[in-house]
C-alpha positions in Angstrom: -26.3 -2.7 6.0 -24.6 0.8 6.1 -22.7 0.7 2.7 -21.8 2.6 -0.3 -20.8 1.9 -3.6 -17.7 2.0 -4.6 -17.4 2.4 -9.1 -17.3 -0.7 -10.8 -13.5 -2.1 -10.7 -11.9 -0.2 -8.4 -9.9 -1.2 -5.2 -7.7 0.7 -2.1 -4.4 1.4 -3.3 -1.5 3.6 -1.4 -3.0 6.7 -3.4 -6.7 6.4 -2.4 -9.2 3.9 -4.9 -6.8 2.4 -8.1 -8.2 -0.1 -10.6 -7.7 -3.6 -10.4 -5.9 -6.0 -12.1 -6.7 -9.0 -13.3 -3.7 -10.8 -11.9 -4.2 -9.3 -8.6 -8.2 -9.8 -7.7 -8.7 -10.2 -4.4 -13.2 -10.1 -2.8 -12.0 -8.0 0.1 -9.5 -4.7 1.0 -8.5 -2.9 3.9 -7.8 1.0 4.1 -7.8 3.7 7.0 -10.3 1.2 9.0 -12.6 0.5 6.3 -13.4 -2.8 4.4 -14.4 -2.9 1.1 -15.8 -6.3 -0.6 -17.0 -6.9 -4.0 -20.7 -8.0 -3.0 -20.8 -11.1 -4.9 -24.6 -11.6 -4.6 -24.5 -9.1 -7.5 -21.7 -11.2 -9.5 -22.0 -11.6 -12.9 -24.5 -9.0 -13.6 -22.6 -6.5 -11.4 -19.2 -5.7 -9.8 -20.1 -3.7 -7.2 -17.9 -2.7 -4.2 -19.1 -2.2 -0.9 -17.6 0.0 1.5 -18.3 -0.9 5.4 -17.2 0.8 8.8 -18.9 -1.2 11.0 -17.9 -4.9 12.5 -21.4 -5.6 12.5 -21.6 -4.9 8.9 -19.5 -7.4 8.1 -21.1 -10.1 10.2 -24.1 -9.4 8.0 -21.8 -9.3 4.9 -20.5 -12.9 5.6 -24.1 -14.2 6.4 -25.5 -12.8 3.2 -23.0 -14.3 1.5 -21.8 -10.7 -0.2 -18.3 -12.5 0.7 -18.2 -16.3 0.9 -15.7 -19.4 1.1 -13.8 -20.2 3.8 -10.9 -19.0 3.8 -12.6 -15.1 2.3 -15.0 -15.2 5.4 -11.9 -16.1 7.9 -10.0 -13.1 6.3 -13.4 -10.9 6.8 -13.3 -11.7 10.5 -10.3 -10.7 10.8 -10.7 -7.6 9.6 -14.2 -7.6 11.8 -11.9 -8.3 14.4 -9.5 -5.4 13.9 -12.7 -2.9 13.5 -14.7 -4.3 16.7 -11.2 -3.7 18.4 -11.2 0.1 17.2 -14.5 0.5 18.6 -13.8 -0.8 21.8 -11.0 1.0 22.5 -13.0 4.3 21.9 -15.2 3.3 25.3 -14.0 0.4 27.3 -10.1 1.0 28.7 -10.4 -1.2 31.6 -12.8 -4.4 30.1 -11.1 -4.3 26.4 -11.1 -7.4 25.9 -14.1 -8.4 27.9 -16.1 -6.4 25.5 -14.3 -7.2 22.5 -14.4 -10.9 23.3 -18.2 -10.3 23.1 -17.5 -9.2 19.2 -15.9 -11.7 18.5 -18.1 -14.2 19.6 -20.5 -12.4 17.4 -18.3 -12.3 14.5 -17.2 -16.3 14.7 -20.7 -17.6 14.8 -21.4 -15.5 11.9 -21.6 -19.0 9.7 -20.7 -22.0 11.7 -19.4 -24.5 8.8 -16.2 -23.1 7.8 -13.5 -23.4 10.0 -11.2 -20.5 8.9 -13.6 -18.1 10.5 -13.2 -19.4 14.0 -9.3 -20.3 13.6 -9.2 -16.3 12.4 -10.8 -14.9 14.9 -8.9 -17.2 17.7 -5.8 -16.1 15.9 -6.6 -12.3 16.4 -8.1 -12.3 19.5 -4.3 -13.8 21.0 -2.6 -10.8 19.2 -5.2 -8.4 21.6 -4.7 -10.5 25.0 -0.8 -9.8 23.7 -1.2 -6.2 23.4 -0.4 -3.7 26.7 -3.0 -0.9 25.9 -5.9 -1.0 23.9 -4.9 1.2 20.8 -1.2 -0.6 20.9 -3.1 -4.1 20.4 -5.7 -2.4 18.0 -2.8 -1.7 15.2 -1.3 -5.0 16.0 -4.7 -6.5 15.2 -4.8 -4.4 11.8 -1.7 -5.8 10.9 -2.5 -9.3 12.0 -5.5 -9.3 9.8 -3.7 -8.0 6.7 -0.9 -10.6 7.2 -3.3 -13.4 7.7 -4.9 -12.2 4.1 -1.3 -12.0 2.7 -0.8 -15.6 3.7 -3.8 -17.1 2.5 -2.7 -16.1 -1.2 0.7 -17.2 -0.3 -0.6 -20.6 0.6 -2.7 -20.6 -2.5 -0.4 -20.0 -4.4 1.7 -23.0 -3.4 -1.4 -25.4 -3.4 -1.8 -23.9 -6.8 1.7 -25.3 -7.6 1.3 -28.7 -5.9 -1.8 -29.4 -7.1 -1.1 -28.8 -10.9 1.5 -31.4 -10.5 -1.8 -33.8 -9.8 -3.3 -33.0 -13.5 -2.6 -34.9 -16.5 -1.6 -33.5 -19.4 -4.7 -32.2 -21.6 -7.0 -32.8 -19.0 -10.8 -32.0 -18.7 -11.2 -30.5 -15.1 -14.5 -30.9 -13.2 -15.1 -28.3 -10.2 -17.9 -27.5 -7.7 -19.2 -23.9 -6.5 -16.4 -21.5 -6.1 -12.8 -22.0 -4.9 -11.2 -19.4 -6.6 -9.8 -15.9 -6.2 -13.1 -15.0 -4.8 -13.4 -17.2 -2.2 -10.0 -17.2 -0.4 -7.7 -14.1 0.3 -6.3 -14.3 -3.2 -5.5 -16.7 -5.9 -7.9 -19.3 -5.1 -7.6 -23.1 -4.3 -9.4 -26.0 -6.4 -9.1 -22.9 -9.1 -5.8 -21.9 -7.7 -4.9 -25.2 -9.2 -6.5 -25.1 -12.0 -5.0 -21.7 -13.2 -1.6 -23.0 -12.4 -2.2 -26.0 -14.3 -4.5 -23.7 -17.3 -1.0 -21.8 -17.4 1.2 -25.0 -17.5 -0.6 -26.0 -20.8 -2.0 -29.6 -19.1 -5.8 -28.3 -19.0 -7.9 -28.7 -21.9 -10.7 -27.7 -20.4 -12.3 -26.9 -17.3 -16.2 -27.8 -16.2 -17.9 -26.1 -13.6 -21.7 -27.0 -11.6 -23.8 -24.4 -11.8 -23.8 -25.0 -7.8 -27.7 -25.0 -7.0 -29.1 -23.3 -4.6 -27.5 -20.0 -4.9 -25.5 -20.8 -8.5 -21.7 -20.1 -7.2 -20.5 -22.4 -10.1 -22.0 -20.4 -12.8 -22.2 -17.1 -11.6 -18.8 -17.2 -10.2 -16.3 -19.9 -11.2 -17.4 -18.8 -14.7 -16.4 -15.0 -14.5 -14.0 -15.5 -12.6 -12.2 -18.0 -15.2 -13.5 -16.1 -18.2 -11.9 -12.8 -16.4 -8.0 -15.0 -16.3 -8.9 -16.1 -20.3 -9.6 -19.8 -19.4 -11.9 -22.1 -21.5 -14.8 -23.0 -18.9 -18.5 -24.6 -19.9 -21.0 -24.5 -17.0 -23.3 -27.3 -17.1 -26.8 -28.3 -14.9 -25.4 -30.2 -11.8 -27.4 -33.2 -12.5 -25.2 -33.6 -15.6 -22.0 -34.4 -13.7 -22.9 -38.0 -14.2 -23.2 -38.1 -18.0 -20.3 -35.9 -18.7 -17.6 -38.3 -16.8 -19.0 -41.3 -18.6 -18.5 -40.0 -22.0 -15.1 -39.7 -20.9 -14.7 -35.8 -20.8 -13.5 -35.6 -17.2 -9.9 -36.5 -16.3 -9.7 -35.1 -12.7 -12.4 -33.4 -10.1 -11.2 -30.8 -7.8 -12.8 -28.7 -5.3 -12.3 -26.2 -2.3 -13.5 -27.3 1.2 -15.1 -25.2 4.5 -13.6 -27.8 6.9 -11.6 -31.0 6.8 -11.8 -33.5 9.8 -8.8 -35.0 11.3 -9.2 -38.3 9.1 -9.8 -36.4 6.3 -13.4 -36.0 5.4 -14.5 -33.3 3.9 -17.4 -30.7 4.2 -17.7 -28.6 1.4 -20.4 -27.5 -0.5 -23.2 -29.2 -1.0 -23.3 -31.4 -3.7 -19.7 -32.1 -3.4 -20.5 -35.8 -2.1 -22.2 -36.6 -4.9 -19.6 -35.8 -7.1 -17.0 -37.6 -5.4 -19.5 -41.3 -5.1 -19.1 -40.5 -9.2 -15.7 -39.7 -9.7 -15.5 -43.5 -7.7 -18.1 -45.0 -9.8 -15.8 -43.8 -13.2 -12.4 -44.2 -12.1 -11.7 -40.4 -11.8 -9.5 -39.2 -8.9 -11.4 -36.8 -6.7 -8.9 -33.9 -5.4 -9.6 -31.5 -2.7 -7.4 -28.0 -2.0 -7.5 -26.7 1.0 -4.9 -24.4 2.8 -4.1 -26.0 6.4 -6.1 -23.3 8.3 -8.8 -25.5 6.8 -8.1 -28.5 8.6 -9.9 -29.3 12.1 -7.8 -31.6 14.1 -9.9 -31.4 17.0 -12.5 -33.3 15.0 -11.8 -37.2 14.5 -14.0 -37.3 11.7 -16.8 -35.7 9.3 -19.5 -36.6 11.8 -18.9 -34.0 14.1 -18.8 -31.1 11.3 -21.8 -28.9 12.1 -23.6 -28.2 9.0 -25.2 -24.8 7.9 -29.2 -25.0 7.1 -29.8 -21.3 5.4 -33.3 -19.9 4.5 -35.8 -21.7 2.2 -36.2 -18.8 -0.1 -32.6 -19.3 -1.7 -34.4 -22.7 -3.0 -38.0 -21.2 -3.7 -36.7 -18.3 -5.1 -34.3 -17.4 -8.5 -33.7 -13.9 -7.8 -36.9 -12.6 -7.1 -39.4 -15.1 -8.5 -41.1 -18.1 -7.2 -40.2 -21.2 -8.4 -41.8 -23.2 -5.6 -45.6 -23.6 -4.6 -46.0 -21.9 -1.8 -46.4 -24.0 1.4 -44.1 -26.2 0.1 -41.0 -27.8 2.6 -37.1 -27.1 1.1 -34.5 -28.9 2.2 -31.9 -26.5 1.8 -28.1 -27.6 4.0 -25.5 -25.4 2.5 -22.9 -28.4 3.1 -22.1 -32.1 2.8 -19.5 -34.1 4.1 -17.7 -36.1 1.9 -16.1 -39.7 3.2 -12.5 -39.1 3.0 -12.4 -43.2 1.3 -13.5 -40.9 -1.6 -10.4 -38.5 -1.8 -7.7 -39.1 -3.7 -5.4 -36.4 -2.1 -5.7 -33.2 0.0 -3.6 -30.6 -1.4 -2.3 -28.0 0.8 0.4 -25.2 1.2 2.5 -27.9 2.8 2.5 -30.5 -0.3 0.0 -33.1 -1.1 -1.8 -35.4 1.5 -2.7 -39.5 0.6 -4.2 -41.6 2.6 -4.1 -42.4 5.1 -5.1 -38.9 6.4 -4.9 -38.5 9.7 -1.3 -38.6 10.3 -0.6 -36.7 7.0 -2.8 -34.4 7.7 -1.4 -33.8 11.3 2.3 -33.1 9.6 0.7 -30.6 7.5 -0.4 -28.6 9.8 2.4 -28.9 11.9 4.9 -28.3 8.8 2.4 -24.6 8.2 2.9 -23.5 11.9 -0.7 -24.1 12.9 
């Protein structure tokens, strides 16, 4: 990857790099046509910013998972997008969009799960078949990208709002991997809601997975909520179980990479398991997703495709074995959770019950999509 370092804590601002605060974190920045993106492989040891100027460079970022989440990686593309477009235009006048087509083909089936990343790149590659010349559509697609992140932390924002409505007071919260700030253009969703909620006084405290294979729970979730000043305690995945029966669990809430049309959701893995014991102990089982989340084209969880990523994230921590060698890992990034297990679906446009599919449907509508 051709990248430097930007200094620990800095972002793009108007003047050139400015530090950032912690109401305003956001993984990923735009400026002058390059992206920087706080490699979150290096999270919590590190905060290091990486500075790309190539599409392909962020392809590689989003399958590295130096940016990850959903809704982050469909904001990524779009800014992919936007610099495959610049390229293009430098060689190709009369097949621009035959070539950058091509990129963006590239780009979407950078990590096939999510479905932000495909609606993103769809999204931006209309505003190019819109534009009359190639450098006209190139700064529409710069601005399309930034507005696309500007909405995503808009809608965040407002799930944060209808979601904390869900939370009873003093509340134990239970959340998977990472749905926050991080993983989204801004603000976050499952942690959207709990921040919301954190401010509103009705959170005791909140419980996150470590999120095994890669540890997005622990490494993540927990900065992150330390960095805003909430109470978290990370505990072993496996423990989930134990810690709702002893009654310290009022609510679990997570992010998702795609909801089906009826509702079921693919979302990290481990995420099902949760929700079959959030049943099993009477605990409601919410999940936040902005609507660019949803998949209406797919009747049901069945059809999700599910991401299988290299063995060494499970025969490895960091650098050392943990696994004989010649040993087979199953290692799918995803589940899909039944949506008979979800208490609501929480999105910009209010707060989804069963049953899904039409509610789901008026959501989307409702958001424009």
């Amino acid at each position: 990857m051709k990248a430097s370092l930007i200094e620990r804590g800095f972002c793009f601002g108007e003047n050139g790099l400015t530090t950032i605060e912690a109401p305003s974190l956001r993984p990923i920045y735009w400026r002058d046509g390059v992206v920087a993106l706080l490699d979150q492989t290096r999270l919590p040891e590190e905060e290091v910013w990486l500075e790309l100027r190539d599409y392909r460079d962020v392809v590689e970022a989003i399958r590295e998972m130096r940016i990850r989440g959903a809704p982050a990686i469909g904001v990524a593309g779009a800014y992919a997008v936007a610099m495959a477009a610049s390229e293009v235009s430098e060689h190709a006048q009369d097949d621009f969009i035959g070539e950058l087509e091509e990129a963006a083909k590239d780009i979407e089936e950078a990590r096939p799960t999510g479905a932000n990343l495909a609606w993103a790149v769809r999204r931006m590659m209309a505003v190019a078949r819109n534009g009359d010349r190639p450098q006209t559509a190139v700064e529409a697609l710069i601005a399309e990208a930034a507005r696309i992140q500007d909405e995503d932390e808009e809608a965040n924002r407002a799930i944060g709002r209808f979601g904390a409505e869900l939370i009873r007071q003093g509340s134990g919260v239970l959340t998977h991997c990472n749905a926050g700030a991080l993983a989204t253009g801004g603000y976050g969703t499952a942690l959207g809601v709990i921040k919301t909620a954190w401010a509103g006084g009705k959170i005791k405290q909140v419980y996150a997975t470590e999120t095994r294979a890669l540890f997005q729970g622990s490494r993540l979730t927990a900065w992150e909520l330390q960095r805003e000043s909430i109470s978290v305690t990370v505990l072993p995945d496996s423990a989930a179980g134990q810690l709702m029966r002893r009654g310290r669990v009022q609510a679990v809430i997570v992010g998702a990479d795609r909801i089906a049309a009826n509702g079921d959701v693919a979302n990290k893995i481990g995420t099902y398991s949760l929700a079959v014991l959030a049943k099993e102990n009477r605990l409601p089982f919410y999940v936040a997703a902005p609507t660019s989340t949803i998949d209406m084209s797919l009747p049901s969880g069945e059809s999700i495709p599910i991401e299988e990523r290299t063995p060494t994230e499970v025969t490895h921590a960091g650098t050392t074995r943990v696994v004989p060698e010649r040993t087979d890992v199953f290692n799918f990034a995803f589940d899909v959770t039944p949506h008979k297990y979800v208490a609501a679906i929480v999105t910009e446009a209010g707060v989804a019950r069963p049953p899904y599919d039409r509610q789901l449907a008026g959501a989307v509508q409702a958001s424009g999509g």
